[in-house]
C-alpha positions in Angstrom: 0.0 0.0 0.0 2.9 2.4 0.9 4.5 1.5 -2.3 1.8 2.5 -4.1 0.8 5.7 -2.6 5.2 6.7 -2.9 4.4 5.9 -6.7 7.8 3.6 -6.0 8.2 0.2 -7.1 7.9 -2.3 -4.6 12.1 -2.6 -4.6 12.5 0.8 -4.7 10.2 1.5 -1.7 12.2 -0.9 0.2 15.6 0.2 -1.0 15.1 4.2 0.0 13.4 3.0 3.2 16.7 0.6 3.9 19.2 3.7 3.0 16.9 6.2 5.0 16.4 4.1 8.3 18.7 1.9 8.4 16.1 -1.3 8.5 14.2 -3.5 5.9 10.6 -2.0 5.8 9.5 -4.7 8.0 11.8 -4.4 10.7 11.0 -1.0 10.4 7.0 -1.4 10.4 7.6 -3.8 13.5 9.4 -1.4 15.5 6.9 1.1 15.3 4.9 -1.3 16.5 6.5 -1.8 19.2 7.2 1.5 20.2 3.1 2.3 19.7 3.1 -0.9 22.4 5.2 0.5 24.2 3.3 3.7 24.9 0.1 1.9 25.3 1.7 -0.3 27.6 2.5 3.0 29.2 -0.6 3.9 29.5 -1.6 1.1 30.8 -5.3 1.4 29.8 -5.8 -1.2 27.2 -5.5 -5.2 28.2 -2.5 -6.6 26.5 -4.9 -8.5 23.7 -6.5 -5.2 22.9 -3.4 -3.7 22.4 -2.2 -7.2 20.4 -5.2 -6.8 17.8 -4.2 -2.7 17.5 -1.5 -3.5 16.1 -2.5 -6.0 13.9 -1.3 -9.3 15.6 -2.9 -12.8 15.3 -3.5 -12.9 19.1 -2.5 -11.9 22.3 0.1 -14.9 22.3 1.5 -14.0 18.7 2.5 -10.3 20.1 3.7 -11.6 23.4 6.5 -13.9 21.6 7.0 -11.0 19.2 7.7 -8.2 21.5 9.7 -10.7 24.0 11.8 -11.5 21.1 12.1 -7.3 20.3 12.8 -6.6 24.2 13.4 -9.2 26.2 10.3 -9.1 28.4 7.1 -10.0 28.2 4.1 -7.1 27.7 3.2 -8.6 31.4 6.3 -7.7 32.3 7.3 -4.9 30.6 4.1 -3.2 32.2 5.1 -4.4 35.9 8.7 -3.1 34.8 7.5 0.2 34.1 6.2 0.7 37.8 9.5 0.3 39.1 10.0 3.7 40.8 6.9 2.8 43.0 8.6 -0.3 44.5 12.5 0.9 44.5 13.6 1.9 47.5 15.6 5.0 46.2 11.9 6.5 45.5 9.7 5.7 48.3 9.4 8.7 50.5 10.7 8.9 54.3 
């Protein structure tokens, strides 16, 4: 779809996005998706398989894999991992 709307050839779309980014189109495309679940994880108002079909996954399981793969953690665990400044010690008040 992008490829068409650029007015680019399939190759060509992915070759300028390559030498502009850095990453194939789809690594690109993925990492904004993480970076959207990232903020919505943030937010922490969606439930982890609203946020999987968002962003276009199969299911909640297929993003979970997917975004442990991109960071490491799990969306569960990312989310907890956010919150760390209300359990550390350094940042609880005396």
């Amino acid at each position: 779809e992008l490829c068409d709307k650029s007015g680019l050839s399939r190759a060509s779309f992915h070759r300028k996005v390559k030498r502009a980014v850095g990453l194939s189109a789809g690594d690109y495309q993925f990492l904004l998706r993480v970076v959207q679940a990232i903020d919505w994880l943030r937010e922490d108002k969606k439930s982890l398989g609203e946020i999987a079909l968002d962003l276009g996954f199969a299911d909640q399981s297929h993003f979970g894999r997917k975004f442990r793969q991109f960071t490491g953690y799990s969306p569960h665990q990312y989310r907890k991992f956010l919150d760390w400044e209300i359990w550390h010690p350094a940042y609880q008040t005396q």
